[in-house]
Residue frames as qw, qx, qy, qz and C-alpha x, y, z in Angstrom:
[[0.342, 0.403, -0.230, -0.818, 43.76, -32.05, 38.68],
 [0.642, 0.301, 0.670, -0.221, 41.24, -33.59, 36.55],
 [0.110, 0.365, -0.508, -0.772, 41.52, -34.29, 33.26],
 [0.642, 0.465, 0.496, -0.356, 38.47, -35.43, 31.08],
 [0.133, 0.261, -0.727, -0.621, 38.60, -36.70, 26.96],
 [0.664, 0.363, 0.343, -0.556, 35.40, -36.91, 25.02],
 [0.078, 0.201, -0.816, -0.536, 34.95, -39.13, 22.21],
 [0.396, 0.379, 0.810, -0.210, 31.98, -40.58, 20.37],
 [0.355, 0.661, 0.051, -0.659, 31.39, -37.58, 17.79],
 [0.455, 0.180, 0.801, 0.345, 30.31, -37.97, 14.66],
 [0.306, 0.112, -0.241, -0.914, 28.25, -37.54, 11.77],
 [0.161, 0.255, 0.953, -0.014, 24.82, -38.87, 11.63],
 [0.102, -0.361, -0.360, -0.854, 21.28, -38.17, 9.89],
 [0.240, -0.235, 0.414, -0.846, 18.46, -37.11, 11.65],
 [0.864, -0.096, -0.134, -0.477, 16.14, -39.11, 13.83],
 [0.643, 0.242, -0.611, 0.394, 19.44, -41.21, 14.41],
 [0.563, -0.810, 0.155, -0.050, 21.29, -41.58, 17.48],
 [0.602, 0.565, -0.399, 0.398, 24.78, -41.39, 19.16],
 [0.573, -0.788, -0.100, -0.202, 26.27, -41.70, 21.92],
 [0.314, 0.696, -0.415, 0.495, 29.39, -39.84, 23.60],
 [0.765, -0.536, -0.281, 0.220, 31.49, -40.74, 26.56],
 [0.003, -0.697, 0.466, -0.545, 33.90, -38.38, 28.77],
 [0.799, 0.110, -0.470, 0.359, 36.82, -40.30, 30.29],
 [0.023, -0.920, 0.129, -0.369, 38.05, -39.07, 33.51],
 [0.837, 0.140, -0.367, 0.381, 41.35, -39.17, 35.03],
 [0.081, 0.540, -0.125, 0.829, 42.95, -37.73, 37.64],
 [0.030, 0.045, -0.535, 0.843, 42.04, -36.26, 40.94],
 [0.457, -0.287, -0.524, -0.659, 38.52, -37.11, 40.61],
 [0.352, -0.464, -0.745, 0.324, 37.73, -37.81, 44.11],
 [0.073, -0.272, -0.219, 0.934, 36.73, -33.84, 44.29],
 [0.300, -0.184, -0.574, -0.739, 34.47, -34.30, 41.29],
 [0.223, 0.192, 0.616, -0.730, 30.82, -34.18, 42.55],
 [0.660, 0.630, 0.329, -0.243, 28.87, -33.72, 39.19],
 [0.259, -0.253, 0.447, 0.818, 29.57, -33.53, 35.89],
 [0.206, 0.716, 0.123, -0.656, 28.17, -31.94, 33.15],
 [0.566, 0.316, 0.660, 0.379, 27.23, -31.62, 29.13],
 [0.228, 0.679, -0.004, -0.698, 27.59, -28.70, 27.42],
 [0.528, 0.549, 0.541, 0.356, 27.30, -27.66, 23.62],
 [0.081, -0.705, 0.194, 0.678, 28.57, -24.74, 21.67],
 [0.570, 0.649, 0.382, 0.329, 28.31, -23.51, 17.77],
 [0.467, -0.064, 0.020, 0.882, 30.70, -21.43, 16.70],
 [0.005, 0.331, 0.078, 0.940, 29.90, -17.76, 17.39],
 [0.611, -0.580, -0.061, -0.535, 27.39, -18.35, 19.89],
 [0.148, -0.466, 0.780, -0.390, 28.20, -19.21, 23.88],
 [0.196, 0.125, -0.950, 0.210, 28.27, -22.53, 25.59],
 [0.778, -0.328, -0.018, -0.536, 24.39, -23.70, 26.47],
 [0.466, -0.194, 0.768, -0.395, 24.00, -26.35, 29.52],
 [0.504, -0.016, -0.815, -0.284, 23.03, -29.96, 27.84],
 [0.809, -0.254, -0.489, -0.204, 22.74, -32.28, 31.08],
 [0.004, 0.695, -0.570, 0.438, 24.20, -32.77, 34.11],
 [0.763, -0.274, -0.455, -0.368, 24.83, -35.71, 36.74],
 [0.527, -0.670, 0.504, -0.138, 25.90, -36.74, 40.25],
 [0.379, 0.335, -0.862, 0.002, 28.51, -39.17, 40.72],
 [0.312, -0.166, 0.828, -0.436, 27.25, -40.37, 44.11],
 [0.565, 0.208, 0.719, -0.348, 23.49, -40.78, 43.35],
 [0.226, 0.153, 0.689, 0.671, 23.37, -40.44, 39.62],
 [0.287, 0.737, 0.532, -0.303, 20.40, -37.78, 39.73],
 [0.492, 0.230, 0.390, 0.743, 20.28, -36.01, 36.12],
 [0.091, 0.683, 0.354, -0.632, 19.03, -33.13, 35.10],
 [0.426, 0.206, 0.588, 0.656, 18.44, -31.57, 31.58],
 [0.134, 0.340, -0.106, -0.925, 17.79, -28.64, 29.44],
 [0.614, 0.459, 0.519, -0.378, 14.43, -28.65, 27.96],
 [0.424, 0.651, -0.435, -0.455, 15.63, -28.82, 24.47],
 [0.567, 0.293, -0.717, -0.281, 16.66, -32.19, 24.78],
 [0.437, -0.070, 0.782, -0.439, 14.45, -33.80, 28.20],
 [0.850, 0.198, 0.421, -0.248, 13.24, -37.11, 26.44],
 [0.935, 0.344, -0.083, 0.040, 15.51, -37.60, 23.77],
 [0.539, 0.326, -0.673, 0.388, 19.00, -37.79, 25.68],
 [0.837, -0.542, 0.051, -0.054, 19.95, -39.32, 28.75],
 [0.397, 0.696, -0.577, 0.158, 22.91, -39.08, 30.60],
 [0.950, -0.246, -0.171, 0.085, 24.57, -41.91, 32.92],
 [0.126, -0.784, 0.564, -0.228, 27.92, -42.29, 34.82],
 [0.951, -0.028, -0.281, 0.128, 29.89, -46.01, 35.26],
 [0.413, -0.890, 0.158, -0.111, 31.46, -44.94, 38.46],
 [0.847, -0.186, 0.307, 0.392, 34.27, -47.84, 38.20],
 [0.624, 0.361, 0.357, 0.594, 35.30, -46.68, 35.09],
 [0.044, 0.665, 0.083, -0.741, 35.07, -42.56, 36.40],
 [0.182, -0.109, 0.470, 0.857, 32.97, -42.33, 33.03],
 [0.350, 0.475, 0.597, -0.544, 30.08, -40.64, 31.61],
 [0.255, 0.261, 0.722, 0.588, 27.94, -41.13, 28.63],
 [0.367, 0.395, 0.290, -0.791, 25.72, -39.03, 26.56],
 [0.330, 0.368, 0.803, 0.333, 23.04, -41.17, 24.73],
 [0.257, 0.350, -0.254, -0.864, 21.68, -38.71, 21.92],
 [0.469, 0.376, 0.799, 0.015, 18.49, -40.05, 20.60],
 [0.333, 0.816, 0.470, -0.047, 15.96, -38.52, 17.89],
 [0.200, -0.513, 0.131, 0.825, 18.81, -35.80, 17.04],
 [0.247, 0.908, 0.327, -0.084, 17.68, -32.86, 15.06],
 [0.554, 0.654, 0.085, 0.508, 19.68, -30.69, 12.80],
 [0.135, -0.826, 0.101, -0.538, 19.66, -28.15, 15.33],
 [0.830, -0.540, 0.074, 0.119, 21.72, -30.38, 17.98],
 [0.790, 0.398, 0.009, 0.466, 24.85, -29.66, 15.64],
 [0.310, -0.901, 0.243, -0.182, 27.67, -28.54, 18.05],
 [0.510, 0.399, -0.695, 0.310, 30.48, -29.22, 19.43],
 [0.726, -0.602, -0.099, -0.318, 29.81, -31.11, 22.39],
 [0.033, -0.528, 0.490, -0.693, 31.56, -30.65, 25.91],
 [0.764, -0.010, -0.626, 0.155, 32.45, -32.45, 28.72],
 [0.189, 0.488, -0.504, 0.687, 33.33, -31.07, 32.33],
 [0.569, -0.296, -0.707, 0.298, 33.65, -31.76, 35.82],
 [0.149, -0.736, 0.035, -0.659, 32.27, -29.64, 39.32],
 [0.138, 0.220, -0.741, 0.619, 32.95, -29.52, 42.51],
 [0.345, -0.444, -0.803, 0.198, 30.28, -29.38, 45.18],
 [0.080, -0.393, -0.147, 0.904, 30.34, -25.98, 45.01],
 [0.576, 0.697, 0.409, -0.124, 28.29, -26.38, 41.58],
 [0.287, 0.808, -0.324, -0.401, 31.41, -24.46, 39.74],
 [0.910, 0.287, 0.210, 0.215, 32.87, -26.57, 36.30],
 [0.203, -0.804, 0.453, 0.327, 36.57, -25.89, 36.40],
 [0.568, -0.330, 0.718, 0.229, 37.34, -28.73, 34.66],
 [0.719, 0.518, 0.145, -0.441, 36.50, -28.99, 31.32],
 [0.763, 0.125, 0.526, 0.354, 37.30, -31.97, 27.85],
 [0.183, -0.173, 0.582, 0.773, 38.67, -31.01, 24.19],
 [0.527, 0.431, 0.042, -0.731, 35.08, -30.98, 22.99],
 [0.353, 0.319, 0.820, 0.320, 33.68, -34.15, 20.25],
 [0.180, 0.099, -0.442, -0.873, 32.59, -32.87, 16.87],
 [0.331, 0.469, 0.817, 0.057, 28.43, -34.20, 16.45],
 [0.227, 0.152, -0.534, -0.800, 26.96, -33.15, 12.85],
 [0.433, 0.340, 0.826, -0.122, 23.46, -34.11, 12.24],
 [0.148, 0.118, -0.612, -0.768, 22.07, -34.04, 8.59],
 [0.624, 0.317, 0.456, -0.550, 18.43, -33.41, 7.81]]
């Protein structure tokens, strides 16, 4: 089993930046991609970013394709999300998790608080 702990949240004002990493431990030789999500309370979990481990291709949700970028430091099974320009409206709890090759995210972190203030 994989286990996965985000950290990096914060508060910060807008136009800032931040940037979160998700630790992973564990059984991670099954892990294939992982993944950024985001959630606000009362509304469901939206897709952020996603990346391979092998070749590091990314991918992103058109809300935020040019002002984050995500990365992976394979030695260290860890991945970062760099949060540029944030916007009020990036305020979520942001989500870690891990997929198989099948494309399904079983695995998923405790979630980092990020607050941006306009």
């Amino acid at each position: 089993q994989v286990q996965l702990v985000e950290s990096g949240g914060g508060l910060v004002q807008a136009g800032g930046s931040l940037r979160l990493s998700c630790a992973a431990s564990g059984r991670t030789f099954s892990t294939y991609s992982m993944g950024w999500f985001r959630q606000v309370p009362g509304k469901e979990r939206k897709f952020v970013a996603t990346i391979t481990w092998s070749g590091g291709s990314t991918y992103y949700a058109d809300s935020v394709k040019g002002r984050f970028t995500m990365s992976r430091d394979n030695a260290k099974d860890t991945v970062y999300l760099q949060m540029n320009s944030l916007k009020p409206e990036d305020t979520a709890v942001y989500y870690c998790a891990a997929a198989s090759s099948t494309g399904k995210y079983n695995v998923w972190g405790q979630g980092t608080q990020v607050t941006v203030s306009s």
